[in-house]
Backbone as CSV, one residue per row, in Angstrom:
resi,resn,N_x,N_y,N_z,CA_x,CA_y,CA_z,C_x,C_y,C_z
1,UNK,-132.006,-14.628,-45.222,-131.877,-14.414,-46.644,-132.878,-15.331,-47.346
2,UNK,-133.672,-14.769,-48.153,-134.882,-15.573,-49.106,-133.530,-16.695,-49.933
3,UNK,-134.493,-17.692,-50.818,-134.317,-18.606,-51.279,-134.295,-17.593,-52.679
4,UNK,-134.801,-16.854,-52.941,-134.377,-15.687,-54.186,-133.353,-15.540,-54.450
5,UNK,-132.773,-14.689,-52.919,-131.717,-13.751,-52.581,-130.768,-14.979,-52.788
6,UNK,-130.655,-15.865,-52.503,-129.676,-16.785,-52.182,-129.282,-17.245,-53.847
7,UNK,-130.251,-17.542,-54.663,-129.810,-18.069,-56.172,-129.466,-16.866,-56.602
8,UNK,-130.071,-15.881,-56.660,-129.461,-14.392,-57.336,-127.991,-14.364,-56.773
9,UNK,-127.412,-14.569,-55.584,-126.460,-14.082,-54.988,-125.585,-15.292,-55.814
10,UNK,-126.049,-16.865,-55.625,-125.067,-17.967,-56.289,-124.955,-17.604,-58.252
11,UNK,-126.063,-16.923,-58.786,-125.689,-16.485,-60.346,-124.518,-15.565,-60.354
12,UNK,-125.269,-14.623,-59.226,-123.961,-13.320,-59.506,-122.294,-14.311,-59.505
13,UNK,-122.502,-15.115,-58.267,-121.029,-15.378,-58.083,-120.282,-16.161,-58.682
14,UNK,-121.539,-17.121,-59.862,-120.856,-17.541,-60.569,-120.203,-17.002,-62.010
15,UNK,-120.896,-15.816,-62.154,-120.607,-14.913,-63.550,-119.872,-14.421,-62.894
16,UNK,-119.383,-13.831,-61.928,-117.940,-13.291,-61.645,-116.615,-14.111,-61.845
17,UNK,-116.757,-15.426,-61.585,-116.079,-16.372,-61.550,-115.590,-16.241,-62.922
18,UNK,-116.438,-17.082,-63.445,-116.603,-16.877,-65.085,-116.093,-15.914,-65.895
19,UNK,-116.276,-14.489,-65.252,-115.850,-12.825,-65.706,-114.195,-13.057,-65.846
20,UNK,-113.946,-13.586,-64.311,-112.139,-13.677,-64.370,-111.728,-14.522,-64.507
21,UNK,-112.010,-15.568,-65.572,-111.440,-16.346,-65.726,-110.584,-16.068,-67.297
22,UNK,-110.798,-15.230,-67.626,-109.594,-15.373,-68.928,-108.631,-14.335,-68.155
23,UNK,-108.676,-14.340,-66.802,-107.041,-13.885,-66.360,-106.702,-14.965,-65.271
24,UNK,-106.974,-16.211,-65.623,-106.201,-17.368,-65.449,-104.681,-17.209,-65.125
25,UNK,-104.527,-17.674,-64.093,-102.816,-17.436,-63.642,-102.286,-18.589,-64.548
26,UNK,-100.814,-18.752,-64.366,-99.933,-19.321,-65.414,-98.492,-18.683,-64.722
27,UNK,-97.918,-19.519,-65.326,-95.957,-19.360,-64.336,-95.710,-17.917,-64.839
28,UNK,-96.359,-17.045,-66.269,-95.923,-15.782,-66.997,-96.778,-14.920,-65.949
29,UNK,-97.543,-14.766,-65.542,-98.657,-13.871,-64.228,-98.023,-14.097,-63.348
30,UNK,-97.535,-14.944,-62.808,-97.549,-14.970,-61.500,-96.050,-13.826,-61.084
31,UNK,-96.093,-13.220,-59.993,-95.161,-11.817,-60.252,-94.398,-12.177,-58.437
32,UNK,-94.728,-13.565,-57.946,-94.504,-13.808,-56.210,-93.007,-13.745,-56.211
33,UNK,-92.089,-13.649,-55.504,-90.549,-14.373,-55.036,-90.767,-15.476,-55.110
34,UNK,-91.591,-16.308,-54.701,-91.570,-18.036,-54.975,-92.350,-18.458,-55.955
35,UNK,-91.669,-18.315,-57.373,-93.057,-18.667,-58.123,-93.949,-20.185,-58.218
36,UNK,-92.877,-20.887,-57.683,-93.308,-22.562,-57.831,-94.766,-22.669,-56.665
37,UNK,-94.503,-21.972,-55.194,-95.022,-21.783,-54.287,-95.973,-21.458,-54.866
38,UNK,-96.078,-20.580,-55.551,-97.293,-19.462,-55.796,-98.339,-20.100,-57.166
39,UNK,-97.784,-20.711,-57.960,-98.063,-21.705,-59.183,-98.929,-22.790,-58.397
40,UNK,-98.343,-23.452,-57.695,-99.024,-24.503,-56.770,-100.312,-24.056,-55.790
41,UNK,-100.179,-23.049,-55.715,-101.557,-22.500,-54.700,-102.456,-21.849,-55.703
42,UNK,-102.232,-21.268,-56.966,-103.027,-20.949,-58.345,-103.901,-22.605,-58.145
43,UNK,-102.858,-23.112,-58.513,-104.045,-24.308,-59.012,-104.966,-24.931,-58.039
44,UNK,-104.242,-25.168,-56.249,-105.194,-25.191,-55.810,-106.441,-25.289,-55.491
45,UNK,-106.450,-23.598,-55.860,-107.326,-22.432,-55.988,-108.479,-23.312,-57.089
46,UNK,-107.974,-23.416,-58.325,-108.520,-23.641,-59.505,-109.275,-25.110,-59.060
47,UNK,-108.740,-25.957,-58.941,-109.081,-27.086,-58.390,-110.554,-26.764,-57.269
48,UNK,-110.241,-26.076,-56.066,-111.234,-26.022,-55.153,-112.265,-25.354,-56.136
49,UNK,-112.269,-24.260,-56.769,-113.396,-23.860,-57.807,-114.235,-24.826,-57.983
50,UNK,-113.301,-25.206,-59.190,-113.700,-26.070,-60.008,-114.596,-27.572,-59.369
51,UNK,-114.161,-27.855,-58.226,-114.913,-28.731,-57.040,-116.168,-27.696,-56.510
52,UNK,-116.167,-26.885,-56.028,-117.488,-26.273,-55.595,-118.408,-26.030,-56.472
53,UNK,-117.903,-25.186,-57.868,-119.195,-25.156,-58.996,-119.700,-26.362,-59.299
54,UNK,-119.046,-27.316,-59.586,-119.366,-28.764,-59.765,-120.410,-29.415,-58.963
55,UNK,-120.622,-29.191,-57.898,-121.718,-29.502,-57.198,-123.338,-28.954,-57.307
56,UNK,-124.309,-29.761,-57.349,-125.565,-29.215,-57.714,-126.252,-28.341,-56.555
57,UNK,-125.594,-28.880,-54.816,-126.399,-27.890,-54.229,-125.205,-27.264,-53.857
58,UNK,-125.921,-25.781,-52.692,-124.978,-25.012,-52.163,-124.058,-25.548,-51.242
59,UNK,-122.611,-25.432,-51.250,-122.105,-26.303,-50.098,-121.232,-24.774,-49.371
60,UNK,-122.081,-24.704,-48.170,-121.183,-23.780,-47.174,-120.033,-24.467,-46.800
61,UNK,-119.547,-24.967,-46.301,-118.117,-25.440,-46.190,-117.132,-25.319,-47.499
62,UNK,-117.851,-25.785,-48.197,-116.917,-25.408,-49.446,-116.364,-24.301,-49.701
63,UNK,-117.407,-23.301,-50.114,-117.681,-21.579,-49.788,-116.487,-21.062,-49.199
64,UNK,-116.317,-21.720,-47.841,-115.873,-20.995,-46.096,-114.770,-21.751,-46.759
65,UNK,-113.988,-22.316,-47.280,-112.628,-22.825,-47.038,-112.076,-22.563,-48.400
66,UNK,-112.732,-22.266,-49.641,-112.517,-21.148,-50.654,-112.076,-19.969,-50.560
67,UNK,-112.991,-19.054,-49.376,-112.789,-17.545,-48.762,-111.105,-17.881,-47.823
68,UNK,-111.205,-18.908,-47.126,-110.087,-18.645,-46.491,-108.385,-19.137,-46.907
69,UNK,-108.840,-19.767,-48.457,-108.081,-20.155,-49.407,-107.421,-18.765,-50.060
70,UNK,-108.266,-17.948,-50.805,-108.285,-16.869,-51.058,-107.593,-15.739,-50.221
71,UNK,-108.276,-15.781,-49.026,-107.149,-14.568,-48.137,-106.019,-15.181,-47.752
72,UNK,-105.931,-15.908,-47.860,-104.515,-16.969,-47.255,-103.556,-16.581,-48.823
73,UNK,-103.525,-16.738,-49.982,-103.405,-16.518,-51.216,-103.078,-15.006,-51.072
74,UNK,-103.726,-14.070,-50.680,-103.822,-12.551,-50.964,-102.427,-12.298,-49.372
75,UNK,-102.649,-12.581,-48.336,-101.717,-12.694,-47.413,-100.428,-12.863,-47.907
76,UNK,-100.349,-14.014,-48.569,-99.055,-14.883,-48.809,-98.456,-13.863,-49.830
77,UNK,-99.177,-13.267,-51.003,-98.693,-12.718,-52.416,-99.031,-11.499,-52.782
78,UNK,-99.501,-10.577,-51.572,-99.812,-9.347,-51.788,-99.503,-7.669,-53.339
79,UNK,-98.551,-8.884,-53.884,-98.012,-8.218,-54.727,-98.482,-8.904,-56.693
80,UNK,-98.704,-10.010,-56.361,-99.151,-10.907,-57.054,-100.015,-10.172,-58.092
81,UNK,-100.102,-10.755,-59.323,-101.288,-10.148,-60.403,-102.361,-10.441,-60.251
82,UNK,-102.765,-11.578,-59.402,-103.838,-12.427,-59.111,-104.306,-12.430,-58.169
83,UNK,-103.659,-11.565,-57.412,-104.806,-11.189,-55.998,-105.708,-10.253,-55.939
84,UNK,-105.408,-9.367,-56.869,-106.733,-8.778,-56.584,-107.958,-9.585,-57.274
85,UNK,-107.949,-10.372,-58.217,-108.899,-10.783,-58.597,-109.302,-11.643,-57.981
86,UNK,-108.225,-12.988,-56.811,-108.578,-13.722,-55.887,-109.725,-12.559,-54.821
87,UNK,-109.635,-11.657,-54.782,-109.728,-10.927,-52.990,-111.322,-10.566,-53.740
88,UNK,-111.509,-10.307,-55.109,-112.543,-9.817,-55.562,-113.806,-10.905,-56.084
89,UNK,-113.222,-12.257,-55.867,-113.805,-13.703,-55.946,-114.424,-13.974,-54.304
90,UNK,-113.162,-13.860,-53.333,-113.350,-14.099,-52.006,-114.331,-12.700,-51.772
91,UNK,-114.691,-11.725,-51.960,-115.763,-11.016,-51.641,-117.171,-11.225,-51.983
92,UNK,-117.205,-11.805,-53.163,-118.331,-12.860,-53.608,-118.612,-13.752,-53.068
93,UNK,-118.166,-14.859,-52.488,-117.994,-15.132,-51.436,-118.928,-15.313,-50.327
94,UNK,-118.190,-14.208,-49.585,-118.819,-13.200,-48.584,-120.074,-13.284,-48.830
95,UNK,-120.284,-12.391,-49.784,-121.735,-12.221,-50.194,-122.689,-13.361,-50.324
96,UNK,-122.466,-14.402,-50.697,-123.346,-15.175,-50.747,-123.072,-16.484,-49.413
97,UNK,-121.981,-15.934,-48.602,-122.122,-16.312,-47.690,-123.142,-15.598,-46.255
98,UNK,-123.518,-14.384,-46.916,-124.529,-13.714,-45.751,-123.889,-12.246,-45.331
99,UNK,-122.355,-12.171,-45.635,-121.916,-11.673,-45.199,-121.380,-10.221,-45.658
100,UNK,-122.208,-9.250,-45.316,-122.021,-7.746,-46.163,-121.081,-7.129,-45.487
101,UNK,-120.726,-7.148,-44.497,-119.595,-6.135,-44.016,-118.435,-6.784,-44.217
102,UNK,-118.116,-8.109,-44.223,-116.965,-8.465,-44.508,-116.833,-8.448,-46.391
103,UNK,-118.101,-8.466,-46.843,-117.884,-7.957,-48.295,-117.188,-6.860,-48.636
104,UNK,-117.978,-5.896,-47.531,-117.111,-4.311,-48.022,-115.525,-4.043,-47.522
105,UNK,-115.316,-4.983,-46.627,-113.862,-4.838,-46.135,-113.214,-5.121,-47.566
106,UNK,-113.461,-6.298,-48.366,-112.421,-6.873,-49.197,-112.572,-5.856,-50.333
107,UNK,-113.957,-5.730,-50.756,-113.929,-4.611,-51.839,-113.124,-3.277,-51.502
108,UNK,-113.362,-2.346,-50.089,-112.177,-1.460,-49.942,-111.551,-2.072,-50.279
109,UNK,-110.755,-3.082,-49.730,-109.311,-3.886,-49.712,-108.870,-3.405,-50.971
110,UNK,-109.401,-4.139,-52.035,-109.328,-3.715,-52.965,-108.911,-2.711,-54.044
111,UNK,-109.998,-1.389,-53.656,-109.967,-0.199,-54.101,-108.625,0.349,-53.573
112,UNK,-108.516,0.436,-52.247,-107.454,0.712,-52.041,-106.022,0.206,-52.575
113,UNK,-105.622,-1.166,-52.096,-104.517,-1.055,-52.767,-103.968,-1.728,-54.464
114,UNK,-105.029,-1.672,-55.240,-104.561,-2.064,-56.728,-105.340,-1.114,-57.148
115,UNK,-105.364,0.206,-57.406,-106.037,0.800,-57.834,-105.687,0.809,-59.167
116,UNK,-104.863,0.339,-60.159,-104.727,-0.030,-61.189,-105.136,-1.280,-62.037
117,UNK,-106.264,-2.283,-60.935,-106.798,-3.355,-61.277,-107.896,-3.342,-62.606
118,UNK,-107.585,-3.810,-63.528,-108.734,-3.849,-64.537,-109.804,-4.221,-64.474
119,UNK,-110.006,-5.027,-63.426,-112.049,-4.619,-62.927,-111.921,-3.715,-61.633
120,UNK,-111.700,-2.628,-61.701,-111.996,-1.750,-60.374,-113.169,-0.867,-60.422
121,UNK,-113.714,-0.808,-61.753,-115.122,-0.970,-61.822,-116.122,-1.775,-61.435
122,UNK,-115.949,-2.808,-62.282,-116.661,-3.929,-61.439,-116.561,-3.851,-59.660
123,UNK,-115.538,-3.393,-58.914,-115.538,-3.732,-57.546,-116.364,-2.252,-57.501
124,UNK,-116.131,-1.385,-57.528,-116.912,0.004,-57.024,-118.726,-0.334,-56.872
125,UNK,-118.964,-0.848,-58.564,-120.544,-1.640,-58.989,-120.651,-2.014,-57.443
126,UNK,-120.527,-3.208,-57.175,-120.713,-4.442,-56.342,-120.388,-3.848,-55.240
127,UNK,-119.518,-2.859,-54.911,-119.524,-2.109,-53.353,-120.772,-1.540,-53.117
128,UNK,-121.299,-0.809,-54.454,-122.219,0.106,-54.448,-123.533,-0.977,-53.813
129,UNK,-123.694,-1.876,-54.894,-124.518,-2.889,-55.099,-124.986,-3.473,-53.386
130,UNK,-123.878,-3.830,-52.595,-123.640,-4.153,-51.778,-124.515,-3.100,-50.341
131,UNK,-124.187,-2.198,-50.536,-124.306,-1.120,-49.678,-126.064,-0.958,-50.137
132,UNK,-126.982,-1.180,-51.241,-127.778,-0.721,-51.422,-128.510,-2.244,-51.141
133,UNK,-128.142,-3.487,-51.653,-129.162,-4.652,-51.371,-128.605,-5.201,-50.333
134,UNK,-127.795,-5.473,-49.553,-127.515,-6.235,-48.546,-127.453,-5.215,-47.341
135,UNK,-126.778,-4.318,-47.054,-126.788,-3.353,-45.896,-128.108,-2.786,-45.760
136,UNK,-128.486,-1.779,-47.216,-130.252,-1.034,-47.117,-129.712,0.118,-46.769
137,UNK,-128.719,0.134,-47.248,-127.744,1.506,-46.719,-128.344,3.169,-47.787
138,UNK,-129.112,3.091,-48.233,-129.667,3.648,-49.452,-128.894,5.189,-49.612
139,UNK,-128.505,5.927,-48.992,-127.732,7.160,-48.847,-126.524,6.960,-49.501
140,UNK,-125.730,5.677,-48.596,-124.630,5.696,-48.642,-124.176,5.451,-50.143
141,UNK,-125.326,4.138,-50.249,-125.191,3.111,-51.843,-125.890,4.233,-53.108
142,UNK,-126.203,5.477,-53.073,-126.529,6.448,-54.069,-125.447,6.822,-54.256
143,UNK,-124.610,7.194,-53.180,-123.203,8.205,-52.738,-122.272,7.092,-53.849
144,UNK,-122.459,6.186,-53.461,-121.300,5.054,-54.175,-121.718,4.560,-55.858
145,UNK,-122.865,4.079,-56.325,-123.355,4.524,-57.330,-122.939,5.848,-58.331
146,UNK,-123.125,7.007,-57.769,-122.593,8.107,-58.003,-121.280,8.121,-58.307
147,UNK,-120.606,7.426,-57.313,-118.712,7.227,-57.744,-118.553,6.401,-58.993
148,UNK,-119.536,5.556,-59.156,-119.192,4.421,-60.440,-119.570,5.387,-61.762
149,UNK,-120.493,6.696,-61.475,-121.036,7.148,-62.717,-119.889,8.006,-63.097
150,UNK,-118.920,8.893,-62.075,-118.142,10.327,-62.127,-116.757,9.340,-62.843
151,UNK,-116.472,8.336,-61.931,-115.612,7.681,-62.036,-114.972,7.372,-63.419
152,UNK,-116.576,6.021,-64.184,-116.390,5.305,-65.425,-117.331,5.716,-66.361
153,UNK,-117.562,6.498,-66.710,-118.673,7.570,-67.431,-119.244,6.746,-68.343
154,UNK,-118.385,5.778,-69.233,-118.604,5.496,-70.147,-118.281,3.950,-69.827
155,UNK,-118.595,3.050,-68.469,-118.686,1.758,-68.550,-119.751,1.315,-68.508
156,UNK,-120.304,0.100,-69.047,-121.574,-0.173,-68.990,-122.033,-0.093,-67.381
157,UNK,-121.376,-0.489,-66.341,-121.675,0.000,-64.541,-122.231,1.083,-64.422
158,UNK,-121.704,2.415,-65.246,-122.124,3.822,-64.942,-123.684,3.465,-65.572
159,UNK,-124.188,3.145,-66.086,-125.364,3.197,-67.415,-126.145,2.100,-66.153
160,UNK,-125.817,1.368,-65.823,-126.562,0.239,-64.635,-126.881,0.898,-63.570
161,UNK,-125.544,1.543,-62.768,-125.591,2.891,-61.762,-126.492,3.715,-61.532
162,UNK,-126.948,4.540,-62.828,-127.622,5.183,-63.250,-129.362,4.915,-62.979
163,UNK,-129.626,3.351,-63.340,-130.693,3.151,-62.975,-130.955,2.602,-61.568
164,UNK,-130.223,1.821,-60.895,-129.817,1.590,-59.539,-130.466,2.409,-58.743
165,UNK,-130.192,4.282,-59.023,-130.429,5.276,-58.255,-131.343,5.742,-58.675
166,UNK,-132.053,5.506,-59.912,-133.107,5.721,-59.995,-134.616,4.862,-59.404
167,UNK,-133.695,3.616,-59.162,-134.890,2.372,-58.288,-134.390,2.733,-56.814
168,UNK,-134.112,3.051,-56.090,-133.221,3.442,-54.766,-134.725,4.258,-54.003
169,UNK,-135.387,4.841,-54.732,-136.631,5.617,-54.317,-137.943,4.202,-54.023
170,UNK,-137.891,3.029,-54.481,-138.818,2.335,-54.546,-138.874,0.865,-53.649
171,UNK,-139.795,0.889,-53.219,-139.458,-0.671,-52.066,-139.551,-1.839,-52.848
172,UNK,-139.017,-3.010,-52.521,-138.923,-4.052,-53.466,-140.545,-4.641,-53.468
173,UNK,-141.117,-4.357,-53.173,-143.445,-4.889,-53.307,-142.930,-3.336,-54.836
174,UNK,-143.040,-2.454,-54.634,-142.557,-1.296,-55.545,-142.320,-1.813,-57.189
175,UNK,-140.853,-1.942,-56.920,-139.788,-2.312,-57.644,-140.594,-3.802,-59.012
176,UNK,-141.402,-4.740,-57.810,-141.635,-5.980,-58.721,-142.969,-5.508,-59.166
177,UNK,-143.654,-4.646,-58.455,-144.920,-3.829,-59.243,-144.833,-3.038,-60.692
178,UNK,-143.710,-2.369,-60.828,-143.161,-1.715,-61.682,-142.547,-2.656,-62.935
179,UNK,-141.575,-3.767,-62.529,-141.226,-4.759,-63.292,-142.968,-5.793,-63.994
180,UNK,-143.403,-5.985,-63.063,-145.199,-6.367,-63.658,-145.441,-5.623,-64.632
181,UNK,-145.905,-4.157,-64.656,-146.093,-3.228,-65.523,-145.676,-3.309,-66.651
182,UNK,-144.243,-3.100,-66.919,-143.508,-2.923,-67.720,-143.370,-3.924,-68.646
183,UNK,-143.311,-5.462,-68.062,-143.213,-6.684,-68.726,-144.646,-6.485,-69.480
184,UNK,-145.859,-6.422,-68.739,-147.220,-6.223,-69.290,-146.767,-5.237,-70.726
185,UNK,-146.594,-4.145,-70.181,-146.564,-3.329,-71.376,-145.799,-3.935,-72.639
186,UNK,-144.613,-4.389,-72.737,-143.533,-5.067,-73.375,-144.821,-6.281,-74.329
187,UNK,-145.625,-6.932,-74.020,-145.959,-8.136,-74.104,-147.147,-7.301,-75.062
188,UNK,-148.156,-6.237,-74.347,-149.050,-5.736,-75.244,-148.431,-5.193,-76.727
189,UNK,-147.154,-4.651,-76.352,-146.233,-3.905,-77.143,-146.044,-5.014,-78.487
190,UNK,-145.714,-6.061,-77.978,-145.539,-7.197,-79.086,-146.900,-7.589,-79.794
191,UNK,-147.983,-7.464,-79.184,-149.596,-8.091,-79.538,-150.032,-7.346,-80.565
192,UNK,-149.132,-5.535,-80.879,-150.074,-4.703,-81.739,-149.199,-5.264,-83.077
């Protein structure tokens, strides 16, 4: 993985972070049989975050005992309001741990069983996303793209989607040739 790939992958995962954080657990969310249990591993959670972003470089260990914080969390509370958004943190994760197939396990995970989750857009995006920059799966990640457009017609993902599959035809030497261009043009655009 480039030194690119690797900060693109640590932005994404920290704006996801960031994304779910105004569904912050609290004793009123939490939906476990043990809520004290389950209150106490929220914060945890919050705590180990809050320790890993805090740090200036990447810390894999940190990462790796976050992810297994997280499925340990999703194990324990399967029913919980906060697991899917834990399982959809711990797939981020993944991802910027190297790891694309165990990405797509959690994102199914996901899709499948909260299909009433209020970012299940966002997870379809990032499956798609997934399947097209980390696998190179380009068939599959049009096919999935395509689901985010039929799906959320009208989320900003479908409108992103949209162009996704329209760059899906172009190699990344391509892709930053095209981005050259365009910035050029943008810049003359401002000069007249």
């Amino acid at each position: 993985m480039t030194t690119m790939n690797k900060l693109f992958l640590l932005a994404l995962l920290m704006f996801l972070f960031a994304c779910g954080q105004g569904g912050t657990a609290d004793t009123k969310t939490i939906s476990g049989a043990d809520s004290t249990n389950t209150v106490e591993a929220v914060k945890r959670i919050r705590s180990m975050e809050d320790s890993l972003f805090a740090k200036p470089v990447y810390d894999r260990k940190g990462a790796m005992a976050l992810r297994d914080v997280y499925l340990a969390f999703a194990k324990t509370n399967p029913l919980d309001t906060m697991t899917p958004e834990y399982l959809f943190r711990c797939a981020g994760v993944y991802r910027t741990l190297g790891e694309p197939q165990e990405t797509m396990k959690v994102y199914d995970r996901i899709i499948s069983n909260y299909p009433g989750w209020r970012r299940l857009a966002d997870t379809y995006y990032l499956r798609a996303f997934t399947l097209d920059n980390d696998l190179d799966q380009k068939g599959e990640a049009k096919a999935a793209y395509e689901e985010v457009i039929n799906r959320y017609p009208g989320h900003p993902f479908a409108r992103d989607a949209e162009q996704m599959i329209q760059n899906l035809q172009y190699t990344d030497e391509q892709l930053i040739e095209k981005f050259k261009k365009m910035n050029a043009e943008a810049e003359a655009a401002k000069g007249k």
